[in-house]
N, CA, C and O atoms as a Tripos MOL2 file, in Angstrom:
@<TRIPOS>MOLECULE
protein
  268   267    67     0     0
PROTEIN
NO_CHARGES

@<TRIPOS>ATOM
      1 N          20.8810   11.0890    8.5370 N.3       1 UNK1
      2 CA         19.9240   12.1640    8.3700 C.3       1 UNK1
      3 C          18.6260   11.7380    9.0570 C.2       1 UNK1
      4 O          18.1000   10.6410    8.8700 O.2       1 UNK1
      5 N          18.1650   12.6560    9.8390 N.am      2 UNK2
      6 CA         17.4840   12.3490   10.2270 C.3       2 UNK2
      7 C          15.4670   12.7980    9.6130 C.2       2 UNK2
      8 O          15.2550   13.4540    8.5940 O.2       2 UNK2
      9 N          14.7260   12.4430   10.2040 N.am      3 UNK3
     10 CA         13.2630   12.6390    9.2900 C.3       3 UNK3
     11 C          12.8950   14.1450    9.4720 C.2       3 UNK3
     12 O          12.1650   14.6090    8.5960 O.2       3 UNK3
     13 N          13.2780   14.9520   10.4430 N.am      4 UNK4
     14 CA         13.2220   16.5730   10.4420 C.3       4 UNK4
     15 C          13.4940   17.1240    9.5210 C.2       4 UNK4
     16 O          12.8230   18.0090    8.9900 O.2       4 UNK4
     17 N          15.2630   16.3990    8.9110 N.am      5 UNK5
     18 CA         15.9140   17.2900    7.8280 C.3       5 UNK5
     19 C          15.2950   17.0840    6.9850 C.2       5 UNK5
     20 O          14.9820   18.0430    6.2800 O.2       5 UNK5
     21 N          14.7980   15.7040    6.6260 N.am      6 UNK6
     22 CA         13.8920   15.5580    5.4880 C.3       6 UNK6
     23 C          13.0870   16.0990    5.1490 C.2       6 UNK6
     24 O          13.0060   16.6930    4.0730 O.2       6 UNK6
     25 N          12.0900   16.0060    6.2070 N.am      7 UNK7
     26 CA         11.0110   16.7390    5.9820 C.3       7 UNK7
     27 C          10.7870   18.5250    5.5370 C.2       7 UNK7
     28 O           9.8820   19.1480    4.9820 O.2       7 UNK7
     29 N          12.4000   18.9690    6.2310 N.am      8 UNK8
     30 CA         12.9860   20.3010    5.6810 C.3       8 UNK8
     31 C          13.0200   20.1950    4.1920 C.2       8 UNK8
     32 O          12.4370   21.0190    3.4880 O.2       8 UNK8
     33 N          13.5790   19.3620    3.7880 N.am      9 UNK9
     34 CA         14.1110   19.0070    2.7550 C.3       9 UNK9
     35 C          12.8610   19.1530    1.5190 C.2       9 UNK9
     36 O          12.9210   19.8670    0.5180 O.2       9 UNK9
     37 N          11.7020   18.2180    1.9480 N.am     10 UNK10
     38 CA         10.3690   18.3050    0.9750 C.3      10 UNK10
     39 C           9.7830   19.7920    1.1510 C.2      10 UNK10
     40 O           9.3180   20.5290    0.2810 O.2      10 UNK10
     41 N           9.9130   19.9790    2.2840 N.am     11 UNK11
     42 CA          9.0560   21.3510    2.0070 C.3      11 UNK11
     43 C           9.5950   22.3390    1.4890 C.2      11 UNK11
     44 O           8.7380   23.2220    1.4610 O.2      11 UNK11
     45 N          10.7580   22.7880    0.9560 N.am     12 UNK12
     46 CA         11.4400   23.4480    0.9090 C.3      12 UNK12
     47 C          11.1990   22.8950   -1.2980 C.2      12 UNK12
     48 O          11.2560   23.7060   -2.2230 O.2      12 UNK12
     49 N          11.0260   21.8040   -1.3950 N.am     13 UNK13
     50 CA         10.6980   21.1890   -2.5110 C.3      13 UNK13
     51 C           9.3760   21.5580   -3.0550 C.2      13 UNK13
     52 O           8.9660   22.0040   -4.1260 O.2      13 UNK13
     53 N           8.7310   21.1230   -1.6460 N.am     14 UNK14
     54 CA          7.3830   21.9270   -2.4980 C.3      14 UNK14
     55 C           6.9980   23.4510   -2.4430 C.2      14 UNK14
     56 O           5.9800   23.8870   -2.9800 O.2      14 UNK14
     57 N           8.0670   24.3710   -1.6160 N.am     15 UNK15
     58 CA          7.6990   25.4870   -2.2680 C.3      15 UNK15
     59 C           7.8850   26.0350   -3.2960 C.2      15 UNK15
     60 O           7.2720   26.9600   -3.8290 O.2      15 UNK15
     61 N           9.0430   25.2760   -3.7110 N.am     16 UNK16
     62 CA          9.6110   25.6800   -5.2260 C.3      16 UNK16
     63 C           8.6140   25.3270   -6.2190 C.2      16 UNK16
     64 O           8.4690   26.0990   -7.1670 O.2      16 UNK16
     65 N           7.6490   23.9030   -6.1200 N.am     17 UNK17
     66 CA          7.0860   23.4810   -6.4790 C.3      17 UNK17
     67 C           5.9840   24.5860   -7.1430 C.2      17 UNK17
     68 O           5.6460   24.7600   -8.3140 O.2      17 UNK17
     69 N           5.4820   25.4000   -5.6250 N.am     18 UNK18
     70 CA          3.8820   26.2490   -5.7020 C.3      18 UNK18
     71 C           4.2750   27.4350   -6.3110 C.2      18 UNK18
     72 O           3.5310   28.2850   -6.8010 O.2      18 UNK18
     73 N           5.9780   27.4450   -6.2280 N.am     19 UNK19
     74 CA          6.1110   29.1790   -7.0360 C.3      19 UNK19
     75 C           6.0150   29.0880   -8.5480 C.2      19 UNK19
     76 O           5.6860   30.0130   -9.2900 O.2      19 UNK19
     77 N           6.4340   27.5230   -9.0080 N.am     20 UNK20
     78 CA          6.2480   27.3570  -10.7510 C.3      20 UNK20
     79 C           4.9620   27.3620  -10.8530 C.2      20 UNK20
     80 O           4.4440   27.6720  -11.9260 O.2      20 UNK20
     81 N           4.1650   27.0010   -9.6970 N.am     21 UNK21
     82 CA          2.7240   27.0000  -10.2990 C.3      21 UNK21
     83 C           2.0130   28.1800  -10.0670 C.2      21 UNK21
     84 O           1.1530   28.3680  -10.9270 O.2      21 UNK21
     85 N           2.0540   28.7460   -9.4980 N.am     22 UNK22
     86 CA          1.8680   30.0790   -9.6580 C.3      22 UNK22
     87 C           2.2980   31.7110  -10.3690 C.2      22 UNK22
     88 O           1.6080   32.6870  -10.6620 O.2      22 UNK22
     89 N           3.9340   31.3900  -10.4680 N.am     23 UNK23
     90 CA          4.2360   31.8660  -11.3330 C.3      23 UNK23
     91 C           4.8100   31.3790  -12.5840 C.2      23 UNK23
     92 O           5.9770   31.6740  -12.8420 O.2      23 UNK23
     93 N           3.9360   30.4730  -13.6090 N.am     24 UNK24
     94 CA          4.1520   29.8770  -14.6100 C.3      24 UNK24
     95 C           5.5150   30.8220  -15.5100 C.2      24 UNK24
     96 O           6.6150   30.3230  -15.7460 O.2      24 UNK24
     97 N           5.1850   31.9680  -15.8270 N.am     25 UNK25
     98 CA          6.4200   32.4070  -16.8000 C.3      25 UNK25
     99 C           7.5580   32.6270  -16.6640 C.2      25 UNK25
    100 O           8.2530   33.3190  -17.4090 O.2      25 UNK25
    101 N           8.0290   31.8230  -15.2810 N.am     26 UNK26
    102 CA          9.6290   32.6380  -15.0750 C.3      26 UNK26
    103 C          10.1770   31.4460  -15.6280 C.2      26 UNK26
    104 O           9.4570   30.4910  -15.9230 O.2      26 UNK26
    105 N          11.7530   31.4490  -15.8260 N.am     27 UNK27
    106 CA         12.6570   30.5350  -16.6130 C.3      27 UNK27
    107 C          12.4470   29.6310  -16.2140 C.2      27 UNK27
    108 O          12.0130   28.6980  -16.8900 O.2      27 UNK27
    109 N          12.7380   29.5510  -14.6280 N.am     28 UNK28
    110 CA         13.0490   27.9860  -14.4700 C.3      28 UNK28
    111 C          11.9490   27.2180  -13.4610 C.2      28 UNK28
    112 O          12.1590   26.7710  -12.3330 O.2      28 UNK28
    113 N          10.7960   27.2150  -14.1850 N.am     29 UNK29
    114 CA          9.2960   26.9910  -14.0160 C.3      29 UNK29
    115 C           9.4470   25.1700  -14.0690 C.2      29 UNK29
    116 O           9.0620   24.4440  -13.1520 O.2      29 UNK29
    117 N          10.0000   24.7470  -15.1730 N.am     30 UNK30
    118 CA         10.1630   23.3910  -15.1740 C.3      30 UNK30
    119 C          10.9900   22.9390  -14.5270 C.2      30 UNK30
    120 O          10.7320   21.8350  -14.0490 O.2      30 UNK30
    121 N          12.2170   23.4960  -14.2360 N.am     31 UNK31
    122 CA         13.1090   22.5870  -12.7910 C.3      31 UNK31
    123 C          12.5860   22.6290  -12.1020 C.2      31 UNK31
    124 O          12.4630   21.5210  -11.5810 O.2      31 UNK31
    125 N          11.6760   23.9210  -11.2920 N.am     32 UNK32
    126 CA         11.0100   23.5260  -10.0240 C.3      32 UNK32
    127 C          10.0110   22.8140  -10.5380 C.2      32 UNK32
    128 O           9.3620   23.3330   -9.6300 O.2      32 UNK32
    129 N           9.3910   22.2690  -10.9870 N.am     33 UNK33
    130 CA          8.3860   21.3360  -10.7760 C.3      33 UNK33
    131 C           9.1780   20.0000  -10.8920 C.2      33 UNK33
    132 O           8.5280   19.0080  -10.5600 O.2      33 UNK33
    133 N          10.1380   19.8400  -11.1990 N.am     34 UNK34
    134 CA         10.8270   18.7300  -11.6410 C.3      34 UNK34
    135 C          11.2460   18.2950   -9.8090 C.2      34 UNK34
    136 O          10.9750   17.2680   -9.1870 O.2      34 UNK34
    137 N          11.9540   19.4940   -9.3810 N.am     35 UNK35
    138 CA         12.3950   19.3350   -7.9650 C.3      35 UNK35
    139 C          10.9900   18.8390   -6.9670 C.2      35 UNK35
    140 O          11.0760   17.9010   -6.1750 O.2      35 UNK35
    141 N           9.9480   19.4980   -7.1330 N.am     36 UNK36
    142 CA          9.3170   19.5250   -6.0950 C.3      36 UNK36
    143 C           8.5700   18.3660   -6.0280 C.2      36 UNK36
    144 O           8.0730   17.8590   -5.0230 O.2      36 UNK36
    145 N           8.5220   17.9260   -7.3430 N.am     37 UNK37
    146 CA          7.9390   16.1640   -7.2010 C.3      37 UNK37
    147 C           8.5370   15.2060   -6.3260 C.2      37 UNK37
    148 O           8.0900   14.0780   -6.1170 O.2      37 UNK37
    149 N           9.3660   15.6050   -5.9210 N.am     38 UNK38
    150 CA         10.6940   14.5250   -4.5220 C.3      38 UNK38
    151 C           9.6980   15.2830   -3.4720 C.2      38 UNK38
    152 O          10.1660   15.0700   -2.3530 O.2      38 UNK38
    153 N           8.8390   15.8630   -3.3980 N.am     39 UNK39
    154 CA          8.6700   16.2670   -1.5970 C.3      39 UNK39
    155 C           7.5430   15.0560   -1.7040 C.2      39 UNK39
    156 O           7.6960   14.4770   -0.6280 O.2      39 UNK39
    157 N           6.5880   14.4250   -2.3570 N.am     40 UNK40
    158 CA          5.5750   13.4340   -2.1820 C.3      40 UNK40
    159 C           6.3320   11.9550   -1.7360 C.2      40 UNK40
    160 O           5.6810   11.2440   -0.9700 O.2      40 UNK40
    161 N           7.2680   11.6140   -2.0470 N.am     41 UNK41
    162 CA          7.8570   10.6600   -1.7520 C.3      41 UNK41
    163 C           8.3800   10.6070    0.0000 C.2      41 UNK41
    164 O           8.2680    9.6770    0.7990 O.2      41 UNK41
    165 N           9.0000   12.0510    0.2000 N.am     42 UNK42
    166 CA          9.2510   11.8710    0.9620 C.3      42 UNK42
    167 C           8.1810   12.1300    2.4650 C.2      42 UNK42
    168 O           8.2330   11.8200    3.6560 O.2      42 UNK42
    169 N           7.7150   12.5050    2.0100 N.am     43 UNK43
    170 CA          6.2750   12.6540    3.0340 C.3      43 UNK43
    171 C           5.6570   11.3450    3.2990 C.2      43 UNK43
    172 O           5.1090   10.9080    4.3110 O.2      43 UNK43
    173 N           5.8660   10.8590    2.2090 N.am     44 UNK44
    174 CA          5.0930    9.3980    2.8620 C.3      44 UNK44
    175 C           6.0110    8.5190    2.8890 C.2      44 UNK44
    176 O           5.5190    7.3920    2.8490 O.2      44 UNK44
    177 N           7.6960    8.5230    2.9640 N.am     45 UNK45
    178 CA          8.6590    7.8830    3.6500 C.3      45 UNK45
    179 C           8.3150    8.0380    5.0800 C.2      45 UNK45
    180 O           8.1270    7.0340    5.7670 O.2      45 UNK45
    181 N           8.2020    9.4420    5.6620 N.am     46 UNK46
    182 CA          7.9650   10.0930    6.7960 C.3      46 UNK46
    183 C           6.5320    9.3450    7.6400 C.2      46 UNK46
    184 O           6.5280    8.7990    8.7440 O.2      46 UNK46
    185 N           5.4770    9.5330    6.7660 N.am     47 UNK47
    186 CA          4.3200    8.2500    7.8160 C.3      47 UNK47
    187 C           4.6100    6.7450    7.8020 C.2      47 UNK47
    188 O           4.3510    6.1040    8.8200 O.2      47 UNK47
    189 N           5.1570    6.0920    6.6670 N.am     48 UNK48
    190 CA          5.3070    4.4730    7.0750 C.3      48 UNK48
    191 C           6.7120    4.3510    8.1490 C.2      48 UNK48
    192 O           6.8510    3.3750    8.8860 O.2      48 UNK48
    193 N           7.5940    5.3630    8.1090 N.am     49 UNK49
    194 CA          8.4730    5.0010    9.2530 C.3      49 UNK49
    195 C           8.0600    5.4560   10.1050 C.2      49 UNK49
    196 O           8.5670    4.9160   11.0880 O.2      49 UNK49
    197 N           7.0740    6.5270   10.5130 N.am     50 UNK50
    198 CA          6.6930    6.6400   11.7400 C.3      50 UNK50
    199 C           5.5170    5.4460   12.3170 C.2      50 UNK50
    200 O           5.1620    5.2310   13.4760 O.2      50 UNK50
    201 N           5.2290    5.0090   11.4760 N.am     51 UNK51
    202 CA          4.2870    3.2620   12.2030 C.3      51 UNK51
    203 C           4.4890    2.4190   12.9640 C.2      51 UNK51
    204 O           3.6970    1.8400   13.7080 O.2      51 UNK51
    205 N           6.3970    2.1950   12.7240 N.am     52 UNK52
    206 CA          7.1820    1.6080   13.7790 C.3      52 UNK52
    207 C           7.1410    2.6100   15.0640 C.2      52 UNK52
    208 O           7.6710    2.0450   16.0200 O.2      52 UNK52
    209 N           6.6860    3.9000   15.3850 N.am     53 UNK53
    210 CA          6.8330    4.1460   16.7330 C.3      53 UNK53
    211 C           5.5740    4.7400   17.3780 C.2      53 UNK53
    212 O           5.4440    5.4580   18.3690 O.2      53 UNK53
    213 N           4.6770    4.2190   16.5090 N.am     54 UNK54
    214 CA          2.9220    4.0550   17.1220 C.3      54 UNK54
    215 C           2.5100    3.0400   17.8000 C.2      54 UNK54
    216 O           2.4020    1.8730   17.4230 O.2      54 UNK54
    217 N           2.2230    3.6080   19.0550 N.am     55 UNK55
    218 CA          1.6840    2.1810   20.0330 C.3      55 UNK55
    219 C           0.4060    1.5260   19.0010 C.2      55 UNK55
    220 O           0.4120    0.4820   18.3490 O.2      55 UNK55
    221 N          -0.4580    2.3720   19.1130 N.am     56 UNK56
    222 CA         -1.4730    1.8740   17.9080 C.3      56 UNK56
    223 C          -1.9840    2.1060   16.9040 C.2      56 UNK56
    224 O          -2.6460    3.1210   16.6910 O.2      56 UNK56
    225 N          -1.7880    1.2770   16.1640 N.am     57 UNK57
    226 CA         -1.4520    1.4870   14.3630 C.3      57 UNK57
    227 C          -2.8450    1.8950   13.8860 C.2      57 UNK57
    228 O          -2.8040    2.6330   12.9010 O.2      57 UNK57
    229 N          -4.2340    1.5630   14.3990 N.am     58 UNK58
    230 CA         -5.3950    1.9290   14.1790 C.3      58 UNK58
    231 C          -5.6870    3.5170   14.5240 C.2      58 UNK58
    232 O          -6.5230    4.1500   13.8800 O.2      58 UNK58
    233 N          -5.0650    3.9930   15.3990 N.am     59 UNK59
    234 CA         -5.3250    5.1960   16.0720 C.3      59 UNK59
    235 C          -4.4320    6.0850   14.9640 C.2      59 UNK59
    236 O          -5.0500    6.8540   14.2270 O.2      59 UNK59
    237 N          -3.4640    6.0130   14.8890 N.am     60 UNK60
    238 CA         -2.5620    6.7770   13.8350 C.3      60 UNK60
    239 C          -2.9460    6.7230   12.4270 C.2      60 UNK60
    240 O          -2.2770    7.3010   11.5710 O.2      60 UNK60
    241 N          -4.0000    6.0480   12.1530 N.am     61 UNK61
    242 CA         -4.3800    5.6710   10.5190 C.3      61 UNK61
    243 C          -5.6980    6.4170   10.4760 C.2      61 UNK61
    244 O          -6.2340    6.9200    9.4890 O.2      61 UNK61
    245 N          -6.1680    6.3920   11.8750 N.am     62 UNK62
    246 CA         -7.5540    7.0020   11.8800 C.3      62 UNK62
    247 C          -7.1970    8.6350   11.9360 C.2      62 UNK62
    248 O          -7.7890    9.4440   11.2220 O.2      62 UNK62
    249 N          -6.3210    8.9480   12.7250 N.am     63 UNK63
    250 CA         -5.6050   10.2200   12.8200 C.3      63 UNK63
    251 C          -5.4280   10.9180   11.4730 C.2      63 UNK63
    252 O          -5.9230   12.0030   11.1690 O.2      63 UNK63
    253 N          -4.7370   10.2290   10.7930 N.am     64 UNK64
    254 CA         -4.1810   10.3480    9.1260 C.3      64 UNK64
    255 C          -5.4150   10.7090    8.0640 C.2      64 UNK64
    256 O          -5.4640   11.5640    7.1800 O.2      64 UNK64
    257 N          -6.3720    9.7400    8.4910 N.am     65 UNK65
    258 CA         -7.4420    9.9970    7.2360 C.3      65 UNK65
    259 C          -8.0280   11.1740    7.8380 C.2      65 UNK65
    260 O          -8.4080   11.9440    6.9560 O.2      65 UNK65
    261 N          -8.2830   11.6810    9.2100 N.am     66 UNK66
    262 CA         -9.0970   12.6030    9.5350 C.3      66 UNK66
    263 C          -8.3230   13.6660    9.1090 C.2      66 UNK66
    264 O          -9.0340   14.5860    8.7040 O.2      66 UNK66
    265 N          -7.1970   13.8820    9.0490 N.am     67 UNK67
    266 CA         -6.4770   15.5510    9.4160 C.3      67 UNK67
    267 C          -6.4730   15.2300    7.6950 C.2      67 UNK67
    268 O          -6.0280   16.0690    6.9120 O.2      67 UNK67
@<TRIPOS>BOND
     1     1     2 1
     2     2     3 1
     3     3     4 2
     4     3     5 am
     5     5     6 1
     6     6     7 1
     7     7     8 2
     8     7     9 am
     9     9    10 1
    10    10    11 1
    11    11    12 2
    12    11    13 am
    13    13    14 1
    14    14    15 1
    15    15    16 2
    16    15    17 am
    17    17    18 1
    18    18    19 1
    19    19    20 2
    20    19    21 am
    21    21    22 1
    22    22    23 1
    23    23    24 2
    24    23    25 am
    25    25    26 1
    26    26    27 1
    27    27    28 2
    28    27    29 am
    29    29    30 1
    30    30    31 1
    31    31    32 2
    32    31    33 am
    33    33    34 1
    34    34    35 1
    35    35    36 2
    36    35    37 am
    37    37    38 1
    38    38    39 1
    39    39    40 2
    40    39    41 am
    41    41    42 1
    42    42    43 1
    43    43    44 2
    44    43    45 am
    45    45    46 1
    46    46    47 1
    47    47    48 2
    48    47    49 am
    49    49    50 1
    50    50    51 1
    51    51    52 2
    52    51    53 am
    53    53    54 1
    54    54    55 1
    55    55    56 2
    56    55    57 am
    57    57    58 1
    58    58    59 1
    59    59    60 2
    60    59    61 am
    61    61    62 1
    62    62    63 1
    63    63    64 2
    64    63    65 am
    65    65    66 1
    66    66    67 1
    67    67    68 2
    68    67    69 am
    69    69    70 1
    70    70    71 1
    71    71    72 2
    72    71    73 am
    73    73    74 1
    74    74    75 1
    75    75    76 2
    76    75    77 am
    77    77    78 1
    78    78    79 1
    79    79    80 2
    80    79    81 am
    81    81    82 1
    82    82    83 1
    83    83    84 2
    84    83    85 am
    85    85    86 1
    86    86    87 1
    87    87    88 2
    88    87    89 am
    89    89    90 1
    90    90    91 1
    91    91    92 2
    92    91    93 am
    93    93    94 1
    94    94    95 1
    95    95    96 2
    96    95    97 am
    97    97    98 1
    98    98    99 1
    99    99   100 2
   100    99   101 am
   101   101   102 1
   102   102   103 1
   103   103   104 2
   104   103   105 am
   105   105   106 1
   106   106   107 1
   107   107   108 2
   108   107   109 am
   109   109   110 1
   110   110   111 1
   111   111   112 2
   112   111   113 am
   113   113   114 1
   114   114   115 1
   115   115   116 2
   116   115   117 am
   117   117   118 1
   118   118   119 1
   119   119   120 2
   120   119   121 am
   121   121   122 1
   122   122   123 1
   123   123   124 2
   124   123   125 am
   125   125   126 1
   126   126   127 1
   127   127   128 2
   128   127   129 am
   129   129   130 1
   130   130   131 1
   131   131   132 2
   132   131   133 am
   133   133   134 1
   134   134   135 1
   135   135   136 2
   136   135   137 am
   137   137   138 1
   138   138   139 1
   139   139   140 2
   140   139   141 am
   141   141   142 1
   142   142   143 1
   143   143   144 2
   144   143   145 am
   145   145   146 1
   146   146   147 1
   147   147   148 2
   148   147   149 am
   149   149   150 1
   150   150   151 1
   151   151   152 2
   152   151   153 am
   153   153   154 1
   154   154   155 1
   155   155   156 2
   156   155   157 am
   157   157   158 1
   158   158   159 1
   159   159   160 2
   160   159   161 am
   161   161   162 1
   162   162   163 1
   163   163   164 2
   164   163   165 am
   165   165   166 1
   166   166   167 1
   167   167   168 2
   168   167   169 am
   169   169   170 1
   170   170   171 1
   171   171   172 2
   172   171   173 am
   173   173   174 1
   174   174   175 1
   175   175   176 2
   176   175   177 am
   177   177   178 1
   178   178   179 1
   179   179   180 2
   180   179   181 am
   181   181   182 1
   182   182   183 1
   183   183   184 2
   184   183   185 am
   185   185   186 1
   186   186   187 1
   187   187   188 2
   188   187   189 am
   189   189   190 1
   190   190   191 1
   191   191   192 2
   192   191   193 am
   193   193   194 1
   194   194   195 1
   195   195   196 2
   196   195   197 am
   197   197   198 1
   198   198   199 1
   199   199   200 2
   200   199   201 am
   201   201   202 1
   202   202   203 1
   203   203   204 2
   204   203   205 am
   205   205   206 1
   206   206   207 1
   207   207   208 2
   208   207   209 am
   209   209   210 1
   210   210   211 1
   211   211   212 2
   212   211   213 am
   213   213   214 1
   214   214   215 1
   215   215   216 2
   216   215   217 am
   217   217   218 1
   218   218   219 1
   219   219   220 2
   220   219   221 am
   221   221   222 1
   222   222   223 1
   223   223   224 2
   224   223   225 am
   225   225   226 1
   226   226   227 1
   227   227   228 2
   228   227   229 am
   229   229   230 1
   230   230   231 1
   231   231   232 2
   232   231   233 am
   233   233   234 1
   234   234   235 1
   235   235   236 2
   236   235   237 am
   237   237   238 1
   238   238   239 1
   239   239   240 2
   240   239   241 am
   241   241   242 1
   242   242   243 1
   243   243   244 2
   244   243   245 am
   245   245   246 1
   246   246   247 1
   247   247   248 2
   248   247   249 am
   249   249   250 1
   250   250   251 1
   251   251   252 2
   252   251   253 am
   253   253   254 1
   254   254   255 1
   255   255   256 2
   256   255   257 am
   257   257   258 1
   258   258   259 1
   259   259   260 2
   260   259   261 am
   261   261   262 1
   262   262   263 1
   263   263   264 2
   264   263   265 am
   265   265   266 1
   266   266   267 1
   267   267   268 2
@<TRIPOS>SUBSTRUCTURE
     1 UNK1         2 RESIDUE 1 A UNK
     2 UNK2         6 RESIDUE 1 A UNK
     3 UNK3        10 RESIDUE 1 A UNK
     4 UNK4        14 RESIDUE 1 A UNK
     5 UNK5        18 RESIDUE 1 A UNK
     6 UNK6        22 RESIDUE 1 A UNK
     7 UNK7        26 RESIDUE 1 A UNK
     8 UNK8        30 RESIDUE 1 A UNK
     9 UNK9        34 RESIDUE 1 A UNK
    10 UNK10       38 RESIDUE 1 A UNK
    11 UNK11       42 RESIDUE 1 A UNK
    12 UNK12       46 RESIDUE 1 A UNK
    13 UNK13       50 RESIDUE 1 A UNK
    14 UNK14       54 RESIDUE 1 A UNK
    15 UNK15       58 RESIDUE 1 A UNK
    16 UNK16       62 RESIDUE 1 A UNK
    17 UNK17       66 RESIDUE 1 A UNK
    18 UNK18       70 RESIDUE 1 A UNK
    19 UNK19       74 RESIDUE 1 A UNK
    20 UNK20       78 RESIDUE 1 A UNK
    21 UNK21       82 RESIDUE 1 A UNK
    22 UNK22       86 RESIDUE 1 A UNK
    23 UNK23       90 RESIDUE 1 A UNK
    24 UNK24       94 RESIDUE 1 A UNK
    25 UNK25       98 RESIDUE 1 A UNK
    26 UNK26      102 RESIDUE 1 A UNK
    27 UNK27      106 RESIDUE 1 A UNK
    28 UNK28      110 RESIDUE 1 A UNK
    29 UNK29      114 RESIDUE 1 A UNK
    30 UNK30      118 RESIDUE 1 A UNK
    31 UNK31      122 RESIDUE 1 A UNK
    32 UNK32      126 RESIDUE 1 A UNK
    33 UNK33      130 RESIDUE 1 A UNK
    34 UNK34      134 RESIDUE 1 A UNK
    35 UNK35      138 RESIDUE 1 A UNK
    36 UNK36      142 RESIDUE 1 A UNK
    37 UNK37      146 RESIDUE 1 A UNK
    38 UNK38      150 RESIDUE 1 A UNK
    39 UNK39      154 RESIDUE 1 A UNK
    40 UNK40      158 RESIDUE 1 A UNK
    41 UNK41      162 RESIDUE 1 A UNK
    42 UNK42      166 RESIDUE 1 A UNK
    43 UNK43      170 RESIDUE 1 A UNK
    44 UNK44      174 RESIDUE 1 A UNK
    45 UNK45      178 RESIDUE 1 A UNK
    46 UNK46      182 RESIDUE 1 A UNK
    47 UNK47      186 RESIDUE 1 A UNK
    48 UNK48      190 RESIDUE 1 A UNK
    49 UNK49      194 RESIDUE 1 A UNK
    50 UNK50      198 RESIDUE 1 A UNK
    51 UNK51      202 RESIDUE 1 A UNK
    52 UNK52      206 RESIDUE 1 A UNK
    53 UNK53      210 RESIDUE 1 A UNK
    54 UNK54      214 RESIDUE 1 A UNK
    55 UNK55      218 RESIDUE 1 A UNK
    56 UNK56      222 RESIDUE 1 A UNK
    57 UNK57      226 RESIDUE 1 A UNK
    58 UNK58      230 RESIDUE 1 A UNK
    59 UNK59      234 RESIDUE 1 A UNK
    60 UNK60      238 RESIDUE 1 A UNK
    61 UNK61      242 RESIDUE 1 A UNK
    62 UNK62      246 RESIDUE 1 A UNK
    63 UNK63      250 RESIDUE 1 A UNK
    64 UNK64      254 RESIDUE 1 A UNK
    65 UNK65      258 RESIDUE 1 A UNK
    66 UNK66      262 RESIDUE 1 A UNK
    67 UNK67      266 RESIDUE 1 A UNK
């Protein structure tokens, strides 16, 4: 698998995530929040493996805190 699908994968986590939080009263309000807590993990699986393919690790960190 590659880090695209993943990253499919979290976001797709955290929308489920923003619909329990926004729509608090529907049934299954607590699975999605339960689900969408896996998209933070994988987001920042997604920047420390991308470090290995930064020429420079200062430039990509400075990148990171700015955006």
């Amino acid at each position: 698998m590659d880090i695209f699908k993943l990253k499919l994968i979290a976001l797709l986590a955290m929308i489920l995530d923003h619909i329990a939080y926004f729509f608090p009263n529907i049934p299954m309000a607590l699975i999605f929040h339960w689900i969408g807590r896996i998209s933070a993990p994988i987001f920042i699986f997604g920047v420390v493996n991308s470090m290995q393919y930064t020429s420079s690790k200062i430039k990509y960190l400075c990148r990171l805190y700015f955006f």
